[in-house]
C-alpha positions as CSV (number, residue, x, y, z in Angstrom):
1,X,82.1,90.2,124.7
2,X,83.1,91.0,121.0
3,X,83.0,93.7,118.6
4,X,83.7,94.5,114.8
5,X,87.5,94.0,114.3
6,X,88.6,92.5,116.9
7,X,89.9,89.0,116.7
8,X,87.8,86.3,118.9
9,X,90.4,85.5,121.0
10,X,90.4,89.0,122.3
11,X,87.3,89.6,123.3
12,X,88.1,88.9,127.0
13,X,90.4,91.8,126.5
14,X,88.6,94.2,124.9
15,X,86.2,93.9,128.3
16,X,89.2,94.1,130.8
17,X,90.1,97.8,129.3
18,X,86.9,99.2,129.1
19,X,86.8,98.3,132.8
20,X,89.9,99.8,133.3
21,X,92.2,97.1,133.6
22,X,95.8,96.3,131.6
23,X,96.4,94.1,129.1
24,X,99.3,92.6,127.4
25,X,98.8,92.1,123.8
26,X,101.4,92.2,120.2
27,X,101.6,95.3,118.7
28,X,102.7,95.4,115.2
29,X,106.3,95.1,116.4
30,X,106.4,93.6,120.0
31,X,103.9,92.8,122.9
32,X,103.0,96.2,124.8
33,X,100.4,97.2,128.2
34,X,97.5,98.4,127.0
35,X,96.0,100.4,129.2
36,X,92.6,103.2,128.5
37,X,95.1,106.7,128.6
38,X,92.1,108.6,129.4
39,X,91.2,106.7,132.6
40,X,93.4,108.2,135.5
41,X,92.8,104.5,136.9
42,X,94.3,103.0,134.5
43,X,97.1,104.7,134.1
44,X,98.1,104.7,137.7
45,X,97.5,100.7,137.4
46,X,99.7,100.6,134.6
47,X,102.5,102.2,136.4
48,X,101.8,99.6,139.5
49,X,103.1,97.1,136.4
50,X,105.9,99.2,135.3
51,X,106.7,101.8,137.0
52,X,108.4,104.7,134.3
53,X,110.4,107.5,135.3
54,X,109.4,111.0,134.6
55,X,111.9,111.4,132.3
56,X,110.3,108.6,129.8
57,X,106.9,109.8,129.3
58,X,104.6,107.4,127.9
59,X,103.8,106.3,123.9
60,X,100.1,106.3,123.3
61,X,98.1,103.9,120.3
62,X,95.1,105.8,118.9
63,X,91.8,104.4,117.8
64,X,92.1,106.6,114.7
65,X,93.6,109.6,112.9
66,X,90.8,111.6,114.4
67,X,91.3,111.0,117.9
68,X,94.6,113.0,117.4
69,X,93.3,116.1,117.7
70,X,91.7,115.5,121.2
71,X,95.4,114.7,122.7
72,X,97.8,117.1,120.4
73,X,97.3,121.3,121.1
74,X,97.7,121.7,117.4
75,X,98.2,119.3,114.5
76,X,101.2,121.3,111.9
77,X,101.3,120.8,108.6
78,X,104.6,118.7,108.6
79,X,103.4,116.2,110.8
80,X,99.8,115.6,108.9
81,X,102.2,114.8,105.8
82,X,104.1,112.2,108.1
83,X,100.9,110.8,109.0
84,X,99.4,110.4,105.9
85,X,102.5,108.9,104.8
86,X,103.5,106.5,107.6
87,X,100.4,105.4,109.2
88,X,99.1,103.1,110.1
89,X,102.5,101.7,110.8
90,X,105.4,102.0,113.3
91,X,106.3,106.2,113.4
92,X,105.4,107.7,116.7
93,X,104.8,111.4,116.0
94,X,105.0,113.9,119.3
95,X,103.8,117.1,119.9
96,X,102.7,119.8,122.6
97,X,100.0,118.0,124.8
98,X,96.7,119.6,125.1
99,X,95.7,121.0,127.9
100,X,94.3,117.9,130.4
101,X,95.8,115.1,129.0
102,X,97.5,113.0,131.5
103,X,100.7,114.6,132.5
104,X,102.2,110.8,133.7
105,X,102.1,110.4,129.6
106,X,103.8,113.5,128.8
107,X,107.9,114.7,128.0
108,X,108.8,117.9,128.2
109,X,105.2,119.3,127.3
110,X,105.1,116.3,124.6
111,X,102.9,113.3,123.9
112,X,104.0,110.9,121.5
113,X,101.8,108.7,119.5
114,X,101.1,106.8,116.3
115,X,98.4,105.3,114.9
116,X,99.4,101.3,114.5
117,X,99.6,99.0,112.0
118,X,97.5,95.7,111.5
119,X,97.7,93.6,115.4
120,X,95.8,92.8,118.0
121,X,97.0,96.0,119.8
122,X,95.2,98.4,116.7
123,X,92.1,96.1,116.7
124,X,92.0,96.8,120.4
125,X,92.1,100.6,120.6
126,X,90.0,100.7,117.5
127,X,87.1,98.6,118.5
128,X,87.1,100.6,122.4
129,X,87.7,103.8,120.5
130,X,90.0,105.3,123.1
131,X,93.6,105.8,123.4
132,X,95.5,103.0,125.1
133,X,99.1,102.9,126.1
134,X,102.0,101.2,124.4
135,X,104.8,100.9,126.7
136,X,106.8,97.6,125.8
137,X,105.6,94.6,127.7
138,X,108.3,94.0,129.8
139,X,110.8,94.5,132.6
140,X,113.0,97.2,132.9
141,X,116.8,95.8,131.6
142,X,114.8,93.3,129.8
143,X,114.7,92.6,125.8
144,X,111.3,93.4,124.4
145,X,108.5,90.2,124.5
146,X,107.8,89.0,121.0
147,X,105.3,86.5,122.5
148,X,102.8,85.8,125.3
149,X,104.9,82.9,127.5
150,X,108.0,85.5,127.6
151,X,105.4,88.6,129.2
152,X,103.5,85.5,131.4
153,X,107.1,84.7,132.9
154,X,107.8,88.3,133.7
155,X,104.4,89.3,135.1
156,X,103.7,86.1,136.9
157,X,103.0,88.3,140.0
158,X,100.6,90.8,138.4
159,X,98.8,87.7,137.0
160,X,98.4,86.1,140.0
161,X,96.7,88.7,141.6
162,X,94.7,89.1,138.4
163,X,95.9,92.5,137.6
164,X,97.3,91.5,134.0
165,X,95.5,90.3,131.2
166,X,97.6,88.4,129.0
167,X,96.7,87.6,124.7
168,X,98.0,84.8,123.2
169,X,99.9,85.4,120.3
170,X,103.3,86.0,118.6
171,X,104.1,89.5,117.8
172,X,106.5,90.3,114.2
173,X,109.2,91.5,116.5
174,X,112.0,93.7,114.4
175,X,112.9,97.4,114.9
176,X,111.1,99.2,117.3
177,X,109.2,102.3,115.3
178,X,110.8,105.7,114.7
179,X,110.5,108.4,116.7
180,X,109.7,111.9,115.5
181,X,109.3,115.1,117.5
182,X,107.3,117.8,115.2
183,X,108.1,121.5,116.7
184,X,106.0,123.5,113.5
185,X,107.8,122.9,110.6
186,X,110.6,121.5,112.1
187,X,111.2,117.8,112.9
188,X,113.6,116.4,114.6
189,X,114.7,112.3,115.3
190,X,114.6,111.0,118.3
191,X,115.1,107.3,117.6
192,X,115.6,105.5,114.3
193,X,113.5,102.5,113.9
194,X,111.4,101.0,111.3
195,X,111.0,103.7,109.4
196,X,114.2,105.0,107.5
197,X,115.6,108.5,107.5
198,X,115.7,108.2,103.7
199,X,112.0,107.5,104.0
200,X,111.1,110.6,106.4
201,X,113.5,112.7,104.7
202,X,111.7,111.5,100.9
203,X,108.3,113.3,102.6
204,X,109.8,116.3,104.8
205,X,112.8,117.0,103.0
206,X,115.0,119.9,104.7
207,X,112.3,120.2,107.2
208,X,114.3,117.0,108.9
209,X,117.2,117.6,111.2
């Protein structure tokens, strides 16, 4: 199976999510699980991979800027202007849920997501057109996987029962993106990562705590 965008080698993939299933593939920072968010299925076999505590939520890849509106109760001003300024690319944005997305995905009423850079990840969600998960792939207490042998060796399990779908691949590796939480036309850091404070702070100014 194969579709505009998507690189040959992932075709195999592209059919395992849009039957529900995981897959490990580079992001434009590490390897995450892929999973279709708005397929309660999925999601539940997601967490049978890596299990996340409440307190964690769950990051989310969109297919494009417009899909955003379908997971976020409203969209401020303030973080449209981080969008348009940082995406694609490694800033995940969160806001208030809307009402029905999967609460397993949400913190403290939040969903955080970002619409990613150039990898096999963004050429995923973009050719299924649905949101998939972007929890790192691996282990809890383990480093981030930069490339395919690394996640093989820590799902080995989940592979063997063919409940993992692993890319080949080497993903860039580096920081992990910055975390913004938008609360109307406040924003506040809740991790530093790719993207500078000087950099948010260049586009929202004193609207930056």
């Amino acid at each position: 199976m194969s579709a505009p965008g998507v690189p040959s080698v992932s075709a195999e993939a592209l059919a395992w999510l849009a039957e529900g299933g995981v897959v490990a593939a580079p992001t434009e920072t590490f390897f995450g699980l892929l999973a279709d968010v708005t397929r309660p299925a999925a999601v539940s076999r997601l967490l049978a991979l890596k299990p996340r505590a409440p307190s964690k939520g769950m990051p989310v890849l969109l297919p494009s800027y417009g899909a955003w509106s379908g997971l976020a109760e409203a969209l401020p001003p303030l973080a449209c202007e981080l969008a348009a300024a940082f995406w694609p690319g490694p800033l995940t944005i969160a806001l208030p849920a809307r009402a029905g997305v999967d609460e397993r995905l949400v913190l403290d009423r939040t969903l955080a997501v970002r619409l990613p850079g150039a990898s096999v990840a963004a050429a995923l969600a973009r050719a299924l057109g649905r949101p998939l998960s972007a929890t790192s792939a691996n282990l809890p207490g383990e480093a981030p996987a930069r490339d395919a042998a690394q996640v093989r060796a820590s799902f080995s399990h989940a592979m063997g029962e063919h409940r993992l779908l692993v890319v080949d691949g080497l993903a860039p590796g580096g920081a992990p993106s910055t975390v913004v939480t938008v609360e109307g036309a406040r924003a506040r850091v809740a991790r530093v990562g790719a993207i500078s404070l000087e950099a948010l702070r260049a586009v929202a100014g004193d609207a930056l705590e």
